[in-house]
N, C-alpha and C positions, 0 to 999 in steps of 0.2 A: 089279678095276681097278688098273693097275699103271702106275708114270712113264718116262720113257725109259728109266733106266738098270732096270729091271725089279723095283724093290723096291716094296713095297705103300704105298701113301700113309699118309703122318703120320696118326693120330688120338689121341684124347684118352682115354684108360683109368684111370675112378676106380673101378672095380668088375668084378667077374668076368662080362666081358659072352661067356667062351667059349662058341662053338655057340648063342647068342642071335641070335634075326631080326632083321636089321637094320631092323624097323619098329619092334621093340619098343624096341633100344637105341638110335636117337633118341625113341621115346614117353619115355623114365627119363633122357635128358640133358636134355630142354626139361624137366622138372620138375625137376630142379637149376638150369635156368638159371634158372625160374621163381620158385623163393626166395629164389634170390642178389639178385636183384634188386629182390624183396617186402620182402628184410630191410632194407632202406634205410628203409620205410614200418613196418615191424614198432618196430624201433631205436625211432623218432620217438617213433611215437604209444604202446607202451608204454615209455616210456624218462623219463629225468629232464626232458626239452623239455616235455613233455605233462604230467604233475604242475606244473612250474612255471609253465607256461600256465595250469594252470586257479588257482594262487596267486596270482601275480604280475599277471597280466594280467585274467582274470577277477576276480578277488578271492574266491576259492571259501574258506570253512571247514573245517573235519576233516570234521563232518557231510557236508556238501555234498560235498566230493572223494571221502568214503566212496560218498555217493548214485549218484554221475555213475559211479561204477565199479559201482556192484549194478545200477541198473534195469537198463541196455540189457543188460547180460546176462540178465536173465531174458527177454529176447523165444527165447533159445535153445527155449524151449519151442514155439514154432513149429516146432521139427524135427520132431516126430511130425508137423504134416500136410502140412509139405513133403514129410517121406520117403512117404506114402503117395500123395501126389499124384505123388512120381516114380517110386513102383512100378509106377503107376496106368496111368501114359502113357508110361514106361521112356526121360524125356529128363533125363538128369541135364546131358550136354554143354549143353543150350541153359539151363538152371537155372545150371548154374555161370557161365558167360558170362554172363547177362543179370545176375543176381543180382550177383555181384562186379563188374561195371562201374558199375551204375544206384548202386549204393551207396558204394562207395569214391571215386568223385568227390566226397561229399559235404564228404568231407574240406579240398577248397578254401572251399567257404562259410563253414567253422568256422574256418577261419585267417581270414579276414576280418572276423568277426564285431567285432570291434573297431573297426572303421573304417566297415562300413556300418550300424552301429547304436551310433554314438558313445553318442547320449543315450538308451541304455536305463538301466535301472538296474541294480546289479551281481544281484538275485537273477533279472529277466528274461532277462538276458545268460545267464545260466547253465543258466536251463530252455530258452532258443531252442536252446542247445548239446546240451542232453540229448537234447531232439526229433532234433537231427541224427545223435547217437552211435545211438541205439535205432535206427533207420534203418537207419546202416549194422551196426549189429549184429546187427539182424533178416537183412538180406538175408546176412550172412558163415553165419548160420545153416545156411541155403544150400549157398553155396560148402565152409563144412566137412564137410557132409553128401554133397554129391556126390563133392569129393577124397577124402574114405575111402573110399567107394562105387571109386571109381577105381582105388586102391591099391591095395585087394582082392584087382583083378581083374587089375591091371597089373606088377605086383612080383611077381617068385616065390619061391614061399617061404622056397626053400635059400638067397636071399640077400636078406632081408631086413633082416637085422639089419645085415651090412654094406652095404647099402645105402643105408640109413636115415641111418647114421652119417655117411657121405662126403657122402652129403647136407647135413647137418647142420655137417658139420665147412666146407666150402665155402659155405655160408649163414653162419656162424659170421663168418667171415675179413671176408666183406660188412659185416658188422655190427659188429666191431671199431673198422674204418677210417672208417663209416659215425659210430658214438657221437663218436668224436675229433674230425673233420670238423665236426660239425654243431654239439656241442656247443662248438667253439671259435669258428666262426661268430658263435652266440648270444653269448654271452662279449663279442664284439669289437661286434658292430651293437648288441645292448642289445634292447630289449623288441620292434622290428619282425620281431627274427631267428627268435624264436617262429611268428611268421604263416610267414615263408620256410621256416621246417623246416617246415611243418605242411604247406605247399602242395607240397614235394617230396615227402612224403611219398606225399599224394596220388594223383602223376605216377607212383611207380614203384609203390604199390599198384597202379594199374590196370595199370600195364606187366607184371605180373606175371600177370595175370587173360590180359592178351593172348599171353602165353606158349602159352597154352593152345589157339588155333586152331589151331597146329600139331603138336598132339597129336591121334594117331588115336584116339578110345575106344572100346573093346572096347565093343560092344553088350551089354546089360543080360538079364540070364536071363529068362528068360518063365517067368510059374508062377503058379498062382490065387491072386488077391489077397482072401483074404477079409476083411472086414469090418472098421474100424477096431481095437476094442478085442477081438474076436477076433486081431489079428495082437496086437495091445500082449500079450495075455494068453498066447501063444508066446511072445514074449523075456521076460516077467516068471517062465514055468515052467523058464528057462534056469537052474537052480541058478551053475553056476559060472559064467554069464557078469554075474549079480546081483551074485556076489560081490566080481566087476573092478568091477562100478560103485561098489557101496557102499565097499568101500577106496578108491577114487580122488575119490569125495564126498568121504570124511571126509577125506584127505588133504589134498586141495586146501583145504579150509573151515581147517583148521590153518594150513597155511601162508598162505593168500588175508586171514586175517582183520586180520595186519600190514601186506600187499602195499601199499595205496594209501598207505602213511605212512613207507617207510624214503626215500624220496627228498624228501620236505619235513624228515624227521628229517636226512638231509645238507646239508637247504638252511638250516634253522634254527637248528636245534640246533648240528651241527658249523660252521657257516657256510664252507659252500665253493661254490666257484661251478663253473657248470654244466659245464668241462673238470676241476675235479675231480673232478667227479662222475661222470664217463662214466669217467676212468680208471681212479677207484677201485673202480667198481660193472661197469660194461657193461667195460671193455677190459679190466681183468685177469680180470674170470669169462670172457670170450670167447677169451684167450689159451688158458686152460686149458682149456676146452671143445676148442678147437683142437687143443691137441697129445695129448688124453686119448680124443676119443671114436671113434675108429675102433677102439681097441681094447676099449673098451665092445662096439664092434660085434661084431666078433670073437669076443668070450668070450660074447656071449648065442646066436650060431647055434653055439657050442659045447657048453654049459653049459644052455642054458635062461633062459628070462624070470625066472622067479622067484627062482632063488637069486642074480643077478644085482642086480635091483632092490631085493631086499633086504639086501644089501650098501651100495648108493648111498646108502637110506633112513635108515641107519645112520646114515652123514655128513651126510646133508640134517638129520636131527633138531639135532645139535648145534651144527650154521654159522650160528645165530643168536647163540652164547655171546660172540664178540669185540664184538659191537655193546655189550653192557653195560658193556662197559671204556674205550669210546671216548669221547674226550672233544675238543674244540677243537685241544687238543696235542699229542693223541695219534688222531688219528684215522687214524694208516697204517695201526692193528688191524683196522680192517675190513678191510684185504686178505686176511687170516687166511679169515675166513668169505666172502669171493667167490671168494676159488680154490677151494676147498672146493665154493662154491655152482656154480661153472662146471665143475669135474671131474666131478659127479657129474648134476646137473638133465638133464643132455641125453639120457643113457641112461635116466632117470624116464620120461619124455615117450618115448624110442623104444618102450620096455616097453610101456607104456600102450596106444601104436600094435598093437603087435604082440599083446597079449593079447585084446584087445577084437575085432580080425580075426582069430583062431585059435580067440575064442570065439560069434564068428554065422557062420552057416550062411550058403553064397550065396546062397540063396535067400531073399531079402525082407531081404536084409544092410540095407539103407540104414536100415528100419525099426531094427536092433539096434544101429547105429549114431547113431540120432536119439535113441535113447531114452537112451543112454551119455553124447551130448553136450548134452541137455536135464537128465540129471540133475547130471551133476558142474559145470556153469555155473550150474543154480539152487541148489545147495546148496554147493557146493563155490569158489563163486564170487561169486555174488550174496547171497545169504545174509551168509555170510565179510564182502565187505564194508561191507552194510549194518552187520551186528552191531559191525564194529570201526571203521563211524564212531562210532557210537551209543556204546562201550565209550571211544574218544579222547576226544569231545565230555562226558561227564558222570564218570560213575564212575572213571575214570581220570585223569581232570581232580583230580577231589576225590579220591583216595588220593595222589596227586602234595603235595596242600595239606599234608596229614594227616602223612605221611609224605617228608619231602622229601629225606633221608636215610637209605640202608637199608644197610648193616653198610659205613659208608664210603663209600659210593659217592652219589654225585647222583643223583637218581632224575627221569627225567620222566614223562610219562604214556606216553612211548614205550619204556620200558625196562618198563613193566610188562605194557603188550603184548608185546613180546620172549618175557618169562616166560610169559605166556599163551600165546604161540603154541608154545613148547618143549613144555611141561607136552603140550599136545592133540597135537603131534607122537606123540611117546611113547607116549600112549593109542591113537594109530590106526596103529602099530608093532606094537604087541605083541597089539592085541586082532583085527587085521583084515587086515594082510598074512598072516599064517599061513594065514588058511582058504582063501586062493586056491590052485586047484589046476590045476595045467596040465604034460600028455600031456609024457612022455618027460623033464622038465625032471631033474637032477642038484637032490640035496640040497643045502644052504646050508653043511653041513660039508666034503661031499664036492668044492663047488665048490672052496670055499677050500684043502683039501688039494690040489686039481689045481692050483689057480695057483700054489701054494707048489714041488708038483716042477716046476711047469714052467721058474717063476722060475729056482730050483735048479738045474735042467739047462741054460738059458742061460748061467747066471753061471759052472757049472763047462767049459760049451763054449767061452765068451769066455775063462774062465781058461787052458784049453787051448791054446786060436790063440795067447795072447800069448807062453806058455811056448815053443810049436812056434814061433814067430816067433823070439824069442831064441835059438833052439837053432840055428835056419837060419843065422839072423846069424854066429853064433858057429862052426859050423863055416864057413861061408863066409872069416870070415878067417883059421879054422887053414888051411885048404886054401891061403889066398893065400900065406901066411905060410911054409907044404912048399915050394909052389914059386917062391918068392923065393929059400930057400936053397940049391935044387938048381940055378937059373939064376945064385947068385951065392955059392957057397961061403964066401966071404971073410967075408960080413956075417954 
């Protein structure tokens, strides 16, 4: 279809849609639009609003804020018999749908909770609240289970990675503008701006869910479903796709085990208020995220997932080390470690994506997918958090007393989590990224020698254009300068 004067109409090109059906590439735009607009809700409820909600307004404790972050995740374990009931009956479309709507509405009840249950007490206020996160955690179980299920089958493979990224990178921008916003909001209204972040959140998590009718989904492969723990006991014979899960366990439990406490540690400790907080943490990791991960994307459909991810993992290990120097005075150091944390996390997470569907088979994927996202949430997640309430609330508390000073530095019980969480870093570096193994991927030497000539070859191609630019220039004005004198002898 073409406009009067006969050129093809304007459209919007964030990835290599050449020789793609034009059903597929709107299927891969509503799913960008779909997180651009999720991440509004994403922002909120994991963001500094949601920690300080359940501080400020709830009155939650270390314990408690640890809690409310482990249980609802362990309902993840419901994926095993969602994935078998969607193999079963091959409706992932009406699962996602129904699941991600009846659920993320629940999100306006909890921003209420305040106000229609004045006179509870603060620890009833907190379990009505749990009741409501497990809920919608159970049902996203769901929704996460069917989108990978989708992605599968929907993305193809040659662009993946960059796909992934432009995704992310465009989700990203939402979420920037999104932390600023909201948390300047809160800042200026005071303790109601809490409920109001929480109830938009709400709005676009579901508007995000409705993104999704307008998505066609490839129909689900037909193939004999046998028997529950006969299908578990296929993905558990999967050698290397065990080995994605048990690294991305141990992974995530290192890093997850500080997760629920760096934003009360900004809100207490350093005492900044909630637009500091978004700039410090969510807008400069999100900037860098921004200008960094399309070429993430790039170099993994180049290079391979693995020498890739373990390059990022590198820098993820050590972007906890500026928190230990931060103080009251000095707390622009945490920029250090969120650029750091925003260059590198978002390529983690595409890796992730990408290994775990390169490592099931189509056939009864959702299953290898349930099992991925039931383990690295109960161990990797709820585990993590319960352990480092339980690790803030006592033990750390009391070396904090004992120790309140350690070579100079102020110590709180969050800086010794800090060290806790590097140390376990480390150990799930060296002992368990290694054994993952995955088809065609470039070495981790080999990778970094190719970005090096490639670097190299740019910089000596840019050196080039500048010197040919100069040279151009420069004859251009002997040339003028010849024929000035043949048009005017005199001069």
């Amino acid at each position: 279809m073409r406009n009067r004067q006969g050129r093809p109409p304007f459209r919007l090109r964030f990835f290599n849609d050449s020789g793609m059906a034009e059903q597929l590439r709107k299927n891969l735009y509503w799913v960008i639009w779909s997180v651009t607009i999720g991440m509004v809700g994403f922002v909120i409820t994991g963001g500094p609003v949601w920690s300080a909600f359940q501080r400020e307004v709830l009155g939650a404790n270390d314990f408690q804020i640890g809690l409310i972050s482990a249980i609802p995740v362990a309902t993840c374990a419901l994926q095993l018999f969602i994935s078998y009931y969607m193999e079963k009956k091959r409706n992932r479309r009406f699962l996602f749908l129904f699941l991600g709507l009846s659920g993320r509405v629940l999100w306006l009840p909890i921003a209420l909770v305040p106000y229609i249950f004045p006179s509870f007490s603060v620890d009833l206020r907190i379990w009505l609240v749990i009741v409501f996160v497990v809920i919608i955690s159970g049902t996203n179980s769901g929704v996460n289970l069917a989108y990978g299920s989708l992605m599968g089958d929907l993305v193809p493979i040659n662009i993946r990675g960059s796909y992934f990224s432009v995704r992310q990178r465009i989700s990203l921008i939402s979420g920037v503008i999104t932390g600023l916003l909201i948390s300047a909001m809160v800042d200026r209204v005071g303790l109601v701006g809490y409920s109001i972040a929480l109830a938009v959140a709400g709005v676009t998590l579901m508007l995000d869910i409705v993104c999704y009718f307008f998505v066609k989904w490839p129909n689900m492969e037909e193939a004999h479903l046998p028997p529950l723990l006969t299908l578990l006991k296929e993905v558990f014979s999967n050698k290397r796709f065990v080995k994605i899960v048990v690294f991305y366990s141990s992974w995530l439990f290192a890093v997850n085990i500080a997760a629920p406490f760096w934003n009360i540690h900004m809100l207490e400790y350093l005492k900044m208020n909630l637009t500091q907080m978004a700039l410090y943490s969510q807008i400069v990791s999100g900037l860098a995220s921004i200008m960094i991960v399309t070429r993430w994307g790039r170099l993994i459909d180049r290079y391979g997932n693995k020498p890739v991810l373990q390059m990022a993992a590198m820098c993820i290990v050590l972007s906890p080390v500026p928190w230990l120097f931060a103080t009251n005075s000095t707390a622009w150091i945490i920029i250090i470690s969120n650029v750091i944390s925003g260059a590198t996390w978002p390529v983690i997470d595409i890796c992730q994506q990408n290994l775990y569907l390169s490592q099931s088979p189509r056939t009864h994927r959702s299953m290898y997918i349930a099992v991925f996202f039931a383990c690295i949430n109960l161990f990797g997640v709820a585990l993590a958090n319960a352990a480092g309430g339980y690790l803030m609330q006592s033990p750390f508390a009391a070396l904090t007393l004992r120790f309140p000073v350690v070579l100079g530095l102020d110590f709180s019980k969050m800086h010794w989590m800090i060290l806790t969480s590097i140390i376990l870093r480390i150990v799930v570096l060296l002992i368990f990224l290694p054994r993952i193994h995955e088809d065609g991927a470039q070495t981790l030497s080999g990778t970094v020698k190719g970005i090096a000539t490639d670097t190299g070859g740019q910089m000596r191609r840019r050196i080039d254009m500048i010197r040919l630019s100069f040279l151009r220039k420069r004859l251009r004005r002997q040339i003028q300068n010849e024929a000035l004198e043949i048009t005017d002898p005199g001069k």
